[in-house]
C-alpha positions in Angstrom: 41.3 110.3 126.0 41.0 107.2 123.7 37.3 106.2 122.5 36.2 102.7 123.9 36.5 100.0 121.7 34.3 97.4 121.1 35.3 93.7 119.8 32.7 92.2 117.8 33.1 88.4 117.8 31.2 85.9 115.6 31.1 82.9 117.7 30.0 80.2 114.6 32.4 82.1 111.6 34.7 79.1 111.2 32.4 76.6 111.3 29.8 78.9 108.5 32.7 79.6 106.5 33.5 75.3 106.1 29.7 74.9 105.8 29.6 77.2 103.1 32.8 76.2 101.3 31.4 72.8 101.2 28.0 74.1 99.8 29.9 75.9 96.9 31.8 72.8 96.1 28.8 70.6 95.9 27.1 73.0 93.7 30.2 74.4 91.8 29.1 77.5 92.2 31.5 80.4 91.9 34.2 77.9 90.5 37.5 79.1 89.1 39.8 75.7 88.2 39.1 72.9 87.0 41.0 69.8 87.5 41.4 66.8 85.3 42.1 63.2 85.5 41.8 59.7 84.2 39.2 61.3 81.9 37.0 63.3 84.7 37.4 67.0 85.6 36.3 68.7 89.0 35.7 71.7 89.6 37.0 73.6 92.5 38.3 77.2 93.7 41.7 78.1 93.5 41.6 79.9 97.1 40.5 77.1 99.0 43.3 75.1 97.2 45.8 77.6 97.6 44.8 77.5 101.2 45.3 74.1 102.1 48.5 73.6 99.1 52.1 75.5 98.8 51.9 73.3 95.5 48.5 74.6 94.0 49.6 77.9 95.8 52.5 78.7 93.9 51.0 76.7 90.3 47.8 79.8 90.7 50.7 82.5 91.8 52.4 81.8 88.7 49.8 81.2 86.5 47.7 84.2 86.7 44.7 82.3 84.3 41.2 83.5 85.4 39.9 79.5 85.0 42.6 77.3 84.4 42.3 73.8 83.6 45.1 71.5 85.3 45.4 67.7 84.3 47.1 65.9 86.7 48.9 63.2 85.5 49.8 59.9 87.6 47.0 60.8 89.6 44.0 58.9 90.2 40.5 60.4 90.3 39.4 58.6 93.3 42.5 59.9 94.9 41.8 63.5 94.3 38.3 63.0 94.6 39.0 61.9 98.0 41.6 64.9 98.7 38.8 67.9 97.1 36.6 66.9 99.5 39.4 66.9 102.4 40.5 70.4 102.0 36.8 71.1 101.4 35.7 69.8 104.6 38.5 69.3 106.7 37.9 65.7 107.2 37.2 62.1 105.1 37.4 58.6 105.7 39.3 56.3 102.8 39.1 52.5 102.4 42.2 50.4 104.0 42.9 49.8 100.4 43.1 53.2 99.0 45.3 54.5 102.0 48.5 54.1 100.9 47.8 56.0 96.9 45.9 59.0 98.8 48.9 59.6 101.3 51.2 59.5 98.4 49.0 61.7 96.3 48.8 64.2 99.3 52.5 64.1 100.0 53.1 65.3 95.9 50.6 68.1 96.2 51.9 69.1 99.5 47.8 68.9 101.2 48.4 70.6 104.5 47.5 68.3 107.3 48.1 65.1 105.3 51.4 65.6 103.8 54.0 67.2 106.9 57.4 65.7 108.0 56.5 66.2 111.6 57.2 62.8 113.9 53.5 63.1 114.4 53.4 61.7 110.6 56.3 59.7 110.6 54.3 57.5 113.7 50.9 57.9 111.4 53.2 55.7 108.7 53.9 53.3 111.0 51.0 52.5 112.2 49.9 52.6 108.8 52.4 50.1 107.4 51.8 48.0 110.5 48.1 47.4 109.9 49.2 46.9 106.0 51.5 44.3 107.2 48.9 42.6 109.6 46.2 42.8 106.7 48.7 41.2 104.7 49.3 38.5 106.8 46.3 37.5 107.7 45.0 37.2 104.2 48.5 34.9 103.1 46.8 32.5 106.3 43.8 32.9 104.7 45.0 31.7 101.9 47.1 29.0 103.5 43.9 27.8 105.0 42.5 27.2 101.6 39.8 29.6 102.4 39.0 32.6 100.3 39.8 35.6 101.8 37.0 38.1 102.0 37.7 42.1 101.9 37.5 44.2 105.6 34.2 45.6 105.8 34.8 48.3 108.0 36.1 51.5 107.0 39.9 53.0 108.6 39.5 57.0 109.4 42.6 58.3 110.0 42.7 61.3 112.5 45.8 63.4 111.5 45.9 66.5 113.3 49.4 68.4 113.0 50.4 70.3 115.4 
C-alpha cells in the first residue's frame, strides 16, 4: 500500500515571486546584464529576460558571460526603459506618442505578450493605428482652425493579454 500524499500549495507564490522580482530590479540587487543605450545602461537579470524573450534567451544561451554588457543599437532608452519594467512587472502604461516605437521595439526583441502574431495582435494594431489616425486628424482641424493644438493629457494603457 502507497503512503498518502500530501500537496502543499502556496496560495500567493506568483504574486511574491513578481513582487520580489520587481524589488530586485529597483534595487539592482543580484544583477547579472547590463544593457546599454543612447548613453544609459540598466541593469537587469538575464533569467527574467530570458523568461519573457526567445531573443535575449538564445543571446545568454550562446553567450555564456557571467555579466555581459549588451548595447542595443537603434533602440531608444525610453523604449527599453519602458519594456524592463514590463517584463518586470507584467504591466505598464506608455504615452499615445511613444506607442508606436515601444510596439516595434518589442516586436525586435521578441517580449512575450507584446510582440505575438496572434489575430488578438493583429486587432490590437488596428485599433492602434485607428486612434493614430483619429489623433491625426483631429490635430490637422486643429490646425485648420488656426488654433494651436495642445497634446492629450490622458494616458492610453494597452491591455494585451495573449491567449
Amino acid at each position: 500500500m502507497e503512503a498518502e500524499r500530501f500537496l502543499l500549495k502556496w496560495n500567493n507564490h506568483q504574486t511574491n515571486l513578481v513582487t520580489v522580482f520587481d524589488q530586485l530590479y529597483e534595487q539592482e540587487a543580484f544583477t547579472d546584464v547590463t544593457l546599454a543605450c543612447d548613453g544609459r545602461t540598466f541593469a537587469a537579470h538575464k533569467v527574467i529576460l530570458s523568461a519573457c524573450s526567445p531573443y535575449f534567451q538564445a543571446l545568454f544561451l550562446g553567450n555564456p558571460c557571467k555579466h555581459p554588457i549588451i548595447f542595443m543599437r537603434d533602440v531608444r532608452a525610453g523604449d527599453l526603459e519602458a519594456l524592463l519594467s514590463f517584463m518586470y512587472r507584467g504591466e505598464i502604461n506608455v504615452h499615445q506618442h511613444d506607442l508606436s516605437s515601444f510596439l516595434k521595439t518589442a516586436e525586435s526583441l521578441q517580449i512575450k505578450g507584446l510582440s505575438d502574431s496572434s489575430e488578438r495582435h493583429k486587432e490590437t494594431s488596428k485599433i492602434l493605428e485607428a486612434m493614430e489616425r483619429k489623433f491625426c486628424s483631429g490635430l490637422q482641424q486643429q490646425q485648420q482652425q488656426n488654433t494651436t493644438p495642445s497634446p492629450p493629457q490622458q494616458q492610453t494603457q494597452l491591455h494585451h493579454n495573449p491567449g
